[in-house]
C-alpha positions as CSV (number, residue, x, y, z in Angstrom):
1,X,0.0,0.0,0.0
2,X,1.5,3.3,-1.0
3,X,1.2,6.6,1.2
4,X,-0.9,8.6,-1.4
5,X,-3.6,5.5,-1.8
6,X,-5.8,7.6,0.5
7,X,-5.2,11.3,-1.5
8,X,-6.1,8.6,-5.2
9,X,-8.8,7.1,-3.6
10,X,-10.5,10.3,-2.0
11,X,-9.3,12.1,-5.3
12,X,-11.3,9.6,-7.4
13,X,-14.5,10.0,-5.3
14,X,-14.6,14.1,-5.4
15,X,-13.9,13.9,-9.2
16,X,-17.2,11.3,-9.6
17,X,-19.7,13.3,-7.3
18,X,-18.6,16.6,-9.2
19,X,-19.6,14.8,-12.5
20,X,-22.8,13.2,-10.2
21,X,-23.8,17.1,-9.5
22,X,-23.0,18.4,-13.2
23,X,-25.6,15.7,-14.4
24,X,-28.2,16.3,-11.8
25,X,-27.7,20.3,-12.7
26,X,-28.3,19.7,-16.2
27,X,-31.2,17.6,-15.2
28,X,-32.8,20.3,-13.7
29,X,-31.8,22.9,-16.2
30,X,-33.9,20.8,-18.5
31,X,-36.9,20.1,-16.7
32,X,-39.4,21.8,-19.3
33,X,-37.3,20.8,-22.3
34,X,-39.6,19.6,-24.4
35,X,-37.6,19.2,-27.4
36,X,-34.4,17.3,-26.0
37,X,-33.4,15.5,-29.3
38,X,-34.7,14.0,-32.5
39,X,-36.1,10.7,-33.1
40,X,-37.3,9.6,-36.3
41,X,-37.6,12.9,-37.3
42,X,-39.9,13.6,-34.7
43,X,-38.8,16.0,-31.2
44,X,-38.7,13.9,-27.8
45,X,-38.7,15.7,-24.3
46,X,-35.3,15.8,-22.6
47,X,-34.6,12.4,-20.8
48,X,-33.4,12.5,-17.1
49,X,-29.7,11.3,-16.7
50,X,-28.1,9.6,-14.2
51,X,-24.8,8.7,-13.3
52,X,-23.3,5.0,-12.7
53,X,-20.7,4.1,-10.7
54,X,-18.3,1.2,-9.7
55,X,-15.1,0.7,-7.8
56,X,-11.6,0.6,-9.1
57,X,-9.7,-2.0,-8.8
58,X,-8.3,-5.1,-9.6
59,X,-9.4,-7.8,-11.3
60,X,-11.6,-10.6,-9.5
61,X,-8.4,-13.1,-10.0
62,X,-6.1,-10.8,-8.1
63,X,-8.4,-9.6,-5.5
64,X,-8.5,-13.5,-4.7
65,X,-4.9,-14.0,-4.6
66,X,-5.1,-10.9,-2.1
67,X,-7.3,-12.2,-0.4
68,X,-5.6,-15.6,-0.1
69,X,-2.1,-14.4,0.7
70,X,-4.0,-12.7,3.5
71,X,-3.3,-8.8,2.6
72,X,-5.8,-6.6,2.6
73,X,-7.6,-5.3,-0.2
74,X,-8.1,-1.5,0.3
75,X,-9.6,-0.6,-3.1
76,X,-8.3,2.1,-5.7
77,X,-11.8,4.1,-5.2
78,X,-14.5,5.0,-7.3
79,X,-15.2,5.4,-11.2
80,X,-18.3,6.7,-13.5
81,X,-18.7,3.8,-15.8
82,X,-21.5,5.4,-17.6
83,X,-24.3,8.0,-18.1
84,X,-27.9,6.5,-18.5
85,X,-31.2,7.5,-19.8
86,X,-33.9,6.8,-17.1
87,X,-36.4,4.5,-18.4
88,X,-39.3,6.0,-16.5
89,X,-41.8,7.5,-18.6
90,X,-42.7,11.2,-19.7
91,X,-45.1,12.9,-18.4
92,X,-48.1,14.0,-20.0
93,X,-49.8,17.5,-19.5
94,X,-53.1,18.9,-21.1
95,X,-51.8,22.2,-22.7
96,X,-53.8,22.7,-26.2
97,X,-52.2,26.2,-26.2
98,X,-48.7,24.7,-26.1
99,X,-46.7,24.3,-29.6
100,X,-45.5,21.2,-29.0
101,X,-49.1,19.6,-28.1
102,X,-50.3,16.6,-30.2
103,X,-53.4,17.0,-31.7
104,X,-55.3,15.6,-28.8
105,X,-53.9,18.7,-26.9
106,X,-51.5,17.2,-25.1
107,X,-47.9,17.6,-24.1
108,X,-45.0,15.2,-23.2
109,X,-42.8,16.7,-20.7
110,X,-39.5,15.2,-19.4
111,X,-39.6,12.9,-16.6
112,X,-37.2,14.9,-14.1
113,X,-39.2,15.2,-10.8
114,X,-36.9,18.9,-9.3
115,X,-37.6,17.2,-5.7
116,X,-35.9,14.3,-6.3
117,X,-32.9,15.9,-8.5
118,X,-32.5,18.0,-5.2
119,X,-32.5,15.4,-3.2
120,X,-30.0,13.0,-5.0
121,X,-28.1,16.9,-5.7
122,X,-28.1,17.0,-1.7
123,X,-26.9,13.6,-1.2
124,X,-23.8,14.0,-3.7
125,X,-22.9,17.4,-2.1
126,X,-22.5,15.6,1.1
127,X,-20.7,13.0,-0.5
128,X,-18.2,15.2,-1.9
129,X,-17.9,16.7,1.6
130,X,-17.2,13.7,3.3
131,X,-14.1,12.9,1.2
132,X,-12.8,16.8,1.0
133,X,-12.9,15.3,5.2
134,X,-11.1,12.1,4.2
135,X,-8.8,13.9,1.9
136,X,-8.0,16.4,4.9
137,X,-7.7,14.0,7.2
138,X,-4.7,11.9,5.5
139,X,-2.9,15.0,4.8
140,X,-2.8,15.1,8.3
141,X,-1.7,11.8,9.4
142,X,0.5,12.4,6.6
143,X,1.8,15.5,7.7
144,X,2.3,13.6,11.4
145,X,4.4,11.1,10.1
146,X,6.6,13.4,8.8
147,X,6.9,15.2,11.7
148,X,8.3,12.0,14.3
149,X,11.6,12.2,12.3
150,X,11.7,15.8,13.1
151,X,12.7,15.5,17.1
């Protein structure tokens, strides 16, 4: 284990919850959107995006032999793997007035809900917190260290 795995691994997680909250920003920058892209030549409301994660590491083969030689396996951290489309469906609003409405008067409006974007938006700020805490806190142990071969 090197001396900087805590600065990578804290490093990693404030660079994935700053992406996290550029996504959930953008999801509710585009909550009336109604013309998001172009399908089939035809304009669909902005889908919600979310952000997927998974740890760094290893593969499975040499977290086993880790695991077997009994060292520990502290992990490398945390990487976005990929941005998804949520699957849930739009909503639908009766505006006739609207020009985007279908003949029947209604509109499809993107399916970000702004309460739960806030939510998940409070969630990641904490998140990003809590390792700027971590990241602090092993510069100090660090810093310690450093000072025993002072005396």
């Amino acid at each position: 284990m090197r001396l900087t795995n805590g600065f990578d691994i804290s490093a990693s997680a404030l660079t994935a919850q700053r992406l996290r909250m550029d996504v959930i920003s953008s999801n509710i920058a585009n909550a009336d959107t109604t013309r998001g892209k172009m399908v089939d030549g035809k304009w669909v409301p902005y889908a919600r995006k979310m952000v997927a994660f998974e740890t760094k590491g290893q593969s499975s083969f040499a977290s086993a032999l880790q695991n077997a030689s009994g060292r520990e396996n502290t992990g490398e951290g945390v990487k976005v793997t990929r941005i998804v489309e949520d699957a849930t469906p739009f909503k639908q609003v009766y505006n006739p007035l609207h020009p985007d409405a279908d003949e029947n008067g209604f509109v499809m409006l993107p399916n970000v809900d702004v309460l739960k974007e806030m939510v998940d938006m409070i969630s990641a700020t904490r998140s990003y917190e809590a390792n700027v805490t971590a990241l602090n806190a092993t510069k100090g142990m660090i810093t310690k260290a450093l000072e025993i071969g002072k005396a």
